[in-house]
Residue frames as a rotation matrix with the C-alpha (Angstrom) as fourth column:
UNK 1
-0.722 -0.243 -0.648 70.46
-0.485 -0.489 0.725 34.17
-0.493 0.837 0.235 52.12
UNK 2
-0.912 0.344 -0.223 68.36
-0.157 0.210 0.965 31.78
0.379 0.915 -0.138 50.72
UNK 3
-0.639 0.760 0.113 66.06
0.768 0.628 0.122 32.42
0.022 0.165 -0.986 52.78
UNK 4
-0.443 -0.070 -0.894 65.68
-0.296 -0.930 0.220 36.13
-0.847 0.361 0.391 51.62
UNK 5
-0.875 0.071 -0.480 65.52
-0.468 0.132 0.874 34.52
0.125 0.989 -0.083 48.04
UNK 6
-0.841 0.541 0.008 62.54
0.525 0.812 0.253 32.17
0.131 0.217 -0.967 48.98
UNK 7
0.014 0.841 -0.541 60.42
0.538 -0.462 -0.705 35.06
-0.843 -0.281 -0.459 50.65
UNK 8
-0.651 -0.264 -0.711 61.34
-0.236 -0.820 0.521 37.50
-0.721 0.507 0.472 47.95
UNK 9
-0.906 0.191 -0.379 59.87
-0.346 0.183 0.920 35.08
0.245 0.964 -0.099 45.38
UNK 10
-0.379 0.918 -0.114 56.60
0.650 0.176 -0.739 34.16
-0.659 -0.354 -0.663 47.73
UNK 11
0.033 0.387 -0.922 56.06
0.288 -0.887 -0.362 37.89
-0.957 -0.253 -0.140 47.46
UNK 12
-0.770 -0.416 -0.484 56.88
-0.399 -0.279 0.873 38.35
-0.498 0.866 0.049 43.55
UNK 13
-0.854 0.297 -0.428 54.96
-0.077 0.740 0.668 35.14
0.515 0.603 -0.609 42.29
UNK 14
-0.570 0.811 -0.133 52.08
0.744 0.440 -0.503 35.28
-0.350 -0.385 -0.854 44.71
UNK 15
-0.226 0.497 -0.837 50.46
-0.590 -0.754 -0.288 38.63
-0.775 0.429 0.464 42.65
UNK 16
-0.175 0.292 -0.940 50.56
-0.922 -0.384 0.052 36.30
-0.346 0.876 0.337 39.68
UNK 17
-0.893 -0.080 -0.444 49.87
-0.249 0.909 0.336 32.59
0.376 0.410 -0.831 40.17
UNK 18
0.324 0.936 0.137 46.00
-0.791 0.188 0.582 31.57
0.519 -0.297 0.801 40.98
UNK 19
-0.823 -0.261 0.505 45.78
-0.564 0.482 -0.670 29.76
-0.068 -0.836 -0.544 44.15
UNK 20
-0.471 0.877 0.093 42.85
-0.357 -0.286 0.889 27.90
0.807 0.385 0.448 45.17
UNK 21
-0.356 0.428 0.831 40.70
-0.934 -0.190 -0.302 28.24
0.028 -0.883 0.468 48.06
UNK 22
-0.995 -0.060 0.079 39.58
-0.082 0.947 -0.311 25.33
-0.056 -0.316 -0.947 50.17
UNK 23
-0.474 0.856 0.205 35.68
0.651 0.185 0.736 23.87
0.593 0.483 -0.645 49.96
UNK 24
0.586 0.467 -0.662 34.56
0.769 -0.577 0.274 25.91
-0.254 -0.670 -0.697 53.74
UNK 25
0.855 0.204 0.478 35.00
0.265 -0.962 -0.062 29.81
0.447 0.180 -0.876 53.80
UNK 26
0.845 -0.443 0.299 37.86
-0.534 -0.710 0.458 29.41
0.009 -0.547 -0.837 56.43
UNK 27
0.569 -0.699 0.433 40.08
0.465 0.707 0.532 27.38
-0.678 -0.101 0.728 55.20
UNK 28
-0.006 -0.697 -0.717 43.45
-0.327 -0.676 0.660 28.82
-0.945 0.238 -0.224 53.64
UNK 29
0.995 0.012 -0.096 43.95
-0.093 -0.150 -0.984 29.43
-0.026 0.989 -0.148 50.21
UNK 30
0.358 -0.828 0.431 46.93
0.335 0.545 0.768 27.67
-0.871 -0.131 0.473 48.91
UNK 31
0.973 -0.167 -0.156 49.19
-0.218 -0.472 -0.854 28.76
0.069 0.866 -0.495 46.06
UNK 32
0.373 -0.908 0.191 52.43
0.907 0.400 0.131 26.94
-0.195 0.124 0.973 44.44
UNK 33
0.752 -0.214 -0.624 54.49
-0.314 -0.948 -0.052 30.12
-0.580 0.235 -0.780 44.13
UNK 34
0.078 -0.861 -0.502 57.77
-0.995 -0.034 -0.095 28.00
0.065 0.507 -0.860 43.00
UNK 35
0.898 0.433 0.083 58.49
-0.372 0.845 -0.385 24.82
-0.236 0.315 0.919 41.39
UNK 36
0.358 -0.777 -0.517 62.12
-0.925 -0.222 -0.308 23.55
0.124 0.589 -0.799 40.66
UNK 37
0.920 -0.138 -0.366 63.85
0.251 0.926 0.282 19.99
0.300 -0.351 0.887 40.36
UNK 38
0.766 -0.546 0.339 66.56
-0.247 0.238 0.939 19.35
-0.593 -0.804 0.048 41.87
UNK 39
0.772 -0.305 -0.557 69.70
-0.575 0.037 -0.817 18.93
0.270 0.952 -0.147 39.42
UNK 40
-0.340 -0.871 0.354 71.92
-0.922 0.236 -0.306 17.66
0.183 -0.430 -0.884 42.19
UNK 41
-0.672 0.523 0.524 69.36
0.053 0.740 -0.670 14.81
-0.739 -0.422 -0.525 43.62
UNK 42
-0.786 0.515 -0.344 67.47
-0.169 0.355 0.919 12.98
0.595 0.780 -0.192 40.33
UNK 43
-0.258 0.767 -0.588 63.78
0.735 0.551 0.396 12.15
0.627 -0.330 -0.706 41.14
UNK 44
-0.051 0.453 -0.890 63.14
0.954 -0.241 -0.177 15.05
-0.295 -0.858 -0.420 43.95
UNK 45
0.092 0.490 0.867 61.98
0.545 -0.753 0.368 18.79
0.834 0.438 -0.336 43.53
UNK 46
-0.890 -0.348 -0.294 61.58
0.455 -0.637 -0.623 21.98
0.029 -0.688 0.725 45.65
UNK 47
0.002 0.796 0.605 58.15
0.712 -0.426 0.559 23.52
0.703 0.429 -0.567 45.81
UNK 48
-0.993 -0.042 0.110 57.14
-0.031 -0.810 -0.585 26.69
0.114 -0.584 0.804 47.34
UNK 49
-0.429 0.874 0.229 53.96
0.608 0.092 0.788 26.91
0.668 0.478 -0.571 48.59
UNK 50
-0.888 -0.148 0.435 52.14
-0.048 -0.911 -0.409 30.00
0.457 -0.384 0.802 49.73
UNK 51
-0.465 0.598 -0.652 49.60
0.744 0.664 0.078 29.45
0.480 -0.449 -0.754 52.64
UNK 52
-0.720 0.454 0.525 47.04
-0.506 -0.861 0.052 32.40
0.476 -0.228 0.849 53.40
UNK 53
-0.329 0.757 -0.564 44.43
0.941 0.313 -0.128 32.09
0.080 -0.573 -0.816 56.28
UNK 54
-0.126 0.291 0.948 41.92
-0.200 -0.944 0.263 34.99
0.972 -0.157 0.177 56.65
UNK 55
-0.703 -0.045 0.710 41.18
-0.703 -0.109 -0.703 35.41
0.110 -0.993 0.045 60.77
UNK 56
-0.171 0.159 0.972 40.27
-0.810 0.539 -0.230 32.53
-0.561 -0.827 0.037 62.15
UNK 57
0.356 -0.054 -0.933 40.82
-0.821 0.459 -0.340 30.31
0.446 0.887 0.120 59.43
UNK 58
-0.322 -0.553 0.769 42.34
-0.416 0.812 0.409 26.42
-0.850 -0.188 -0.492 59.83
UNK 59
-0.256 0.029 -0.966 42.60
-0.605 0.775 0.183 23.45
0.754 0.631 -0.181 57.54
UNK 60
0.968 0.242 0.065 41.63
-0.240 0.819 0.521 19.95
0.073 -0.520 0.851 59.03
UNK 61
-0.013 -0.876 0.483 44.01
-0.532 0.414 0.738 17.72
-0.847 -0.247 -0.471 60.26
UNK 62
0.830 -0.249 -0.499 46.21
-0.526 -0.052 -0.849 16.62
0.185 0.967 -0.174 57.36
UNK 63
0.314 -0.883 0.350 49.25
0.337 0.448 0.828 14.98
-0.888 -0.142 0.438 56.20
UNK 64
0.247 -0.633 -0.734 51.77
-0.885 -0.455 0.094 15.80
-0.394 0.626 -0.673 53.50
UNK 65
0.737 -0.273 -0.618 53.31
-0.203 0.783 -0.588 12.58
0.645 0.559 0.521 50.57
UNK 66
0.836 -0.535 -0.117 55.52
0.359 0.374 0.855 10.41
-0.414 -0.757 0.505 52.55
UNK 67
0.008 -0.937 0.349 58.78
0.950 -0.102 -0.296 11.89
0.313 0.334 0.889 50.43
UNK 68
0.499 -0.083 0.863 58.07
0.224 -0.949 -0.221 15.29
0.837 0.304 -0.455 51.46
UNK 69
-0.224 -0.124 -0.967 60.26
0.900 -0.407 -0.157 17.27
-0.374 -0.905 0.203 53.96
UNK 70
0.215 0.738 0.640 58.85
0.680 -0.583 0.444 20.23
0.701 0.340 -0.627 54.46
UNK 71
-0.590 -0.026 -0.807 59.87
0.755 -0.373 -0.539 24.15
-0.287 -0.928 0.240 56.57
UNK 72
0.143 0.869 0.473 57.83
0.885 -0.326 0.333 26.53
0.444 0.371 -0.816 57.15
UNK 73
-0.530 -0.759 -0.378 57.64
0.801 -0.303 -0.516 30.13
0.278 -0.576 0.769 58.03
UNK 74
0.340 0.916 -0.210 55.42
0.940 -0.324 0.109 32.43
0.032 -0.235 -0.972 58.84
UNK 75
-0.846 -0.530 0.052 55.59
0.513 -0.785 0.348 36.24
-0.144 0.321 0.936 57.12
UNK 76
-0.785 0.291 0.547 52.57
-0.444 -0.880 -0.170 37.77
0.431 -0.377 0.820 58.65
UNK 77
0.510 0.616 0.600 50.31
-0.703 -0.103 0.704 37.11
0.496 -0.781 0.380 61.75
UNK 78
-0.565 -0.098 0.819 50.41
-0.632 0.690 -0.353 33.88
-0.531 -0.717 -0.452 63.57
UNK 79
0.145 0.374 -0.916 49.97
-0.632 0.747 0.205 30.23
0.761 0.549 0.345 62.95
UNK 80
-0.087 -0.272 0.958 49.26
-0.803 0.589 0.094 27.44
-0.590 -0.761 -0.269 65.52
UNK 81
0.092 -0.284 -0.954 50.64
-0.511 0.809 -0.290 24.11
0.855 0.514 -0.071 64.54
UNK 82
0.173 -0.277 0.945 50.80
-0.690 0.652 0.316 21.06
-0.703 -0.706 -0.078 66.11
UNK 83
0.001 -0.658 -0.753 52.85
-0.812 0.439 -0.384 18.21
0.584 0.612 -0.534 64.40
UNK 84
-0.128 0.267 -0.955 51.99
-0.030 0.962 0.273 14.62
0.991 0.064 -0.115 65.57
UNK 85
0.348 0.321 -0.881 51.96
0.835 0.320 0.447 14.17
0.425 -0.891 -0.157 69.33
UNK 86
-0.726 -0.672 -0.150 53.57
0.632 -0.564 -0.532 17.19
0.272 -0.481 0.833 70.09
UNK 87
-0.363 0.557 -0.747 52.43
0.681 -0.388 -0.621 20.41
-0.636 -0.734 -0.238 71.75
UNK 88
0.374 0.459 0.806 50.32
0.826 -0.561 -0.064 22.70
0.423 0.689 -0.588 69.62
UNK 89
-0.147 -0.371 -0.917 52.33
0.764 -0.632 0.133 25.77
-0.629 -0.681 0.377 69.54
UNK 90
0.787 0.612 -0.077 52.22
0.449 -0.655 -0.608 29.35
-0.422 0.444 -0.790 68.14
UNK 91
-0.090 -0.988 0.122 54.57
0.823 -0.005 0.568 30.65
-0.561 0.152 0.814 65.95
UNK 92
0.471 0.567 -0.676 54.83
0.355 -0.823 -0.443 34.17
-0.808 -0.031 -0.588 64.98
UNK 93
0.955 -0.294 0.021 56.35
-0.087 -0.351 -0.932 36.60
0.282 0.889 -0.361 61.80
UNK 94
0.405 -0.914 0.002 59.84
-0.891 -0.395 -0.223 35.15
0.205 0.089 -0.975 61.47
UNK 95
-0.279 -0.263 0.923 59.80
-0.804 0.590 -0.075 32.30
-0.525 -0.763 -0.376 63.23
UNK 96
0.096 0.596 -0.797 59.59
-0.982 0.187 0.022 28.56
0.162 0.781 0.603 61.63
UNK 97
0.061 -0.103 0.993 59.31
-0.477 0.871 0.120 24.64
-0.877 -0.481 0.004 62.16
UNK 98
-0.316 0.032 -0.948 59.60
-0.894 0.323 0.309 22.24
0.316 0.946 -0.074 59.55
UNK 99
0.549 0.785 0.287 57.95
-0.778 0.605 -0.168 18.51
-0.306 -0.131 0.943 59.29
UNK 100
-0.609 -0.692 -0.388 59.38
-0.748 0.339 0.570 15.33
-0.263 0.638 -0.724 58.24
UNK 101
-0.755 0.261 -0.602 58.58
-0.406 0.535 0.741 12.29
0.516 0.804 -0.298 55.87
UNK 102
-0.290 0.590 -0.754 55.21
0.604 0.723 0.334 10.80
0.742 -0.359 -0.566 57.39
UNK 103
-0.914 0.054 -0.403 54.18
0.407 0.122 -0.905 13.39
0.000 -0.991 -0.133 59.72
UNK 104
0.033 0.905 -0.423 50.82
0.999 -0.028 0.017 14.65
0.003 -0.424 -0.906 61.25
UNK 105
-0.903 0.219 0.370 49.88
-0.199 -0.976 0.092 18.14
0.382 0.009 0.924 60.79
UNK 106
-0.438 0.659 -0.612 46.88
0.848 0.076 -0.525 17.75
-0.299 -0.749 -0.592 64.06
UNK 107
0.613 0.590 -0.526 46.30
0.628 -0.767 -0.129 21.64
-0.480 -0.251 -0.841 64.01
UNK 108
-0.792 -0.413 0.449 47.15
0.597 -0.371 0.712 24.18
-0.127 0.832 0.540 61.19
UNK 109
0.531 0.843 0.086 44.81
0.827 -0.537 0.166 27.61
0.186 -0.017 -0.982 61.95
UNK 110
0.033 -0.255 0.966 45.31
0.271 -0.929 -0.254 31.15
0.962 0.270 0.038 61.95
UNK 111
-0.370 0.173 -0.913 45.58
0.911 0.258 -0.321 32.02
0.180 -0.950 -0.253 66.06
UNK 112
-0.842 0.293 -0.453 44.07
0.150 -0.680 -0.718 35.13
-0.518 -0.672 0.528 65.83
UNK 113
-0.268 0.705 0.657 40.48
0.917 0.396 -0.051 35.54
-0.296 0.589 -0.752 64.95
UNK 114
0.658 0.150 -0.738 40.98
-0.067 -0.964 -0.256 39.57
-0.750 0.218 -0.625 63.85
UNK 115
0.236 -0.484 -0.843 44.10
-0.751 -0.641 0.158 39.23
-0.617 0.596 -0.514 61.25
UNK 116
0.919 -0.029 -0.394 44.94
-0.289 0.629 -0.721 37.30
0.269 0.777 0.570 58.02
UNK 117
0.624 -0.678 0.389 47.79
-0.409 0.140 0.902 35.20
-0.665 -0.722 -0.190 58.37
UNK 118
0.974 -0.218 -0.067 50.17
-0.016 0.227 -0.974 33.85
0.228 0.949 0.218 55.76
UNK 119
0.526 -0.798 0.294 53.17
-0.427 0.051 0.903 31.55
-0.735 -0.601 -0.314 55.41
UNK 120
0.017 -0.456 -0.890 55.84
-0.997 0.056 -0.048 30.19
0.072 0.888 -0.454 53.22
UNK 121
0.823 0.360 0.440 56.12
-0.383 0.923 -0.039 26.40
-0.420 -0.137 0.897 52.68
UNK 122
0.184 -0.556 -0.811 58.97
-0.981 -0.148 -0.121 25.05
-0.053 0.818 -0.573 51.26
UNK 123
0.946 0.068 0.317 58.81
-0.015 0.986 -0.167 21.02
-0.324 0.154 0.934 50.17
UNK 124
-0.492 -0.821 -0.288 61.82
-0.869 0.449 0.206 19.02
-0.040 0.352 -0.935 49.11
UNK 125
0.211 0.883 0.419 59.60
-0.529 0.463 -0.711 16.11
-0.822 -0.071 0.565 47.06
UNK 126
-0.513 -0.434 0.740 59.37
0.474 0.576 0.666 13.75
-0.716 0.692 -0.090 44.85
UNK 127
-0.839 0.056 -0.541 59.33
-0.369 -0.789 0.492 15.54
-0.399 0.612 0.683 41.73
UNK 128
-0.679 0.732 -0.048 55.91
0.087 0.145 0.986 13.35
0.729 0.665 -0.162 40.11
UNK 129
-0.722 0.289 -0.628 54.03
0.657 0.002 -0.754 14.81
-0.216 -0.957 -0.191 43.58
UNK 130
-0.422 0.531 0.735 51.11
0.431 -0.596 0.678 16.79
0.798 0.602 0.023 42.59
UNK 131
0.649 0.659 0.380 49.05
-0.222 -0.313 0.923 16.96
0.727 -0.684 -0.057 45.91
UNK 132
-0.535 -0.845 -0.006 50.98
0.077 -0.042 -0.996 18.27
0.841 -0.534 0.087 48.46
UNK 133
-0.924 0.032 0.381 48.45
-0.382 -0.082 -0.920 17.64
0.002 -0.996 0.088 51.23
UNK 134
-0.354 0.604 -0.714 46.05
0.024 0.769 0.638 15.04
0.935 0.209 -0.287 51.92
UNK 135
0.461 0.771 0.439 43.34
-0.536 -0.153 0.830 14.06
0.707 -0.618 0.343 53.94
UNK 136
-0.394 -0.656 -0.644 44.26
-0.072 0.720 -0.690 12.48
0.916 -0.225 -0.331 57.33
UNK 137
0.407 0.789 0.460 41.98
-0.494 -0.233 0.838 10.82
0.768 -0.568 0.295 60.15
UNK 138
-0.055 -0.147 0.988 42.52
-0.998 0.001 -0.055 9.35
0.007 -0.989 -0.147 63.58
C-alpha cells in the first residue's frame, strides 16, 4: 500500500517540481518529488527523490548523509547498483534494494545504453539534510 502511495506521488509531483540535471550530459537528473517530517520520530524526515537517467547515463561513485536510510525502486528500465563491496547488480521495473547509514553507492548507471531509466528514492533523514548525495572517493 504504501508503496502504491509513494509511486503514485513520484508520478503526480514529478510533472511539476524542477529537478536539476547533473554538470556532464549523462548524469541523472534528480528531483525531490516529496518532503515530509516525521511526527512520530522528532528530528528525522522522509524524502522522495525522483532519479531519471537517459541511456547510458551514471552518476560517480557517491555516498548519501550518514543519517540517511534509504530504498529504492526502479519504475522503468534498469539500474545497475553496486553498494560498498558488494556485487554490482541489475535491477529491473519493480524490483528494489535499499542502503544504510554510511554506505557506498560504487556504481549507480542506467544498464542499457538504448532506454531512459528512472527510479524512486525514498530517504528516512535527518530533517536539516539538504544534500542528499555527496561526493565520495577511494
Amino acid at each position: 500500500m504504501i508503496r502504491t502511495i509513494l509511486l503514485s506521488t513520484a508520478v503526480v509531483l514529478c510533472a511539476t517540481v524542477t529537478g536539476f540535471a547533473g554538470s556532464a550530459s549523462n548524469e541523472a537528473k534528480v528531483t525531490l518529488v516529496y518532503e515530509h517530517e516525521l511526527p512520530n520520530v522528532p528530528g528525522k524526515s522522509m524524502k522522495g527523490v525522483l532519479v531519471e537517467y537517459g541511456p547510458g547515463g551514471s552518476n560517480p561513485a557517491h555516498r548519501h548523509p550518514n543519517s540517511a536510510f534509504i530504498y529504492a525502486t526502479v519504475l522503468e528500465g534498469a539500474f545497475k547498483s553496486q553498494v560498498n563491496d558488494g556485487p554490482a547488480k541489475v535491477y529491473k521495473v519493480g524490483e528494489s534494494w535499499s542502503e544504510s547509514p554510511g554506505d557506498r553507492h560504487r556504481v549507480s548507471a542506467n544498464a542499457s545504453t538504448t532506454e531512459r531509466a528512472r527510479l524512486l528514492a525514498v530517504f528516512v533523514v535527518d530533517t536539516d539534510e539538504k544534500d542528499l548525495v555527496l561526493p565520495y572517493h577511494e
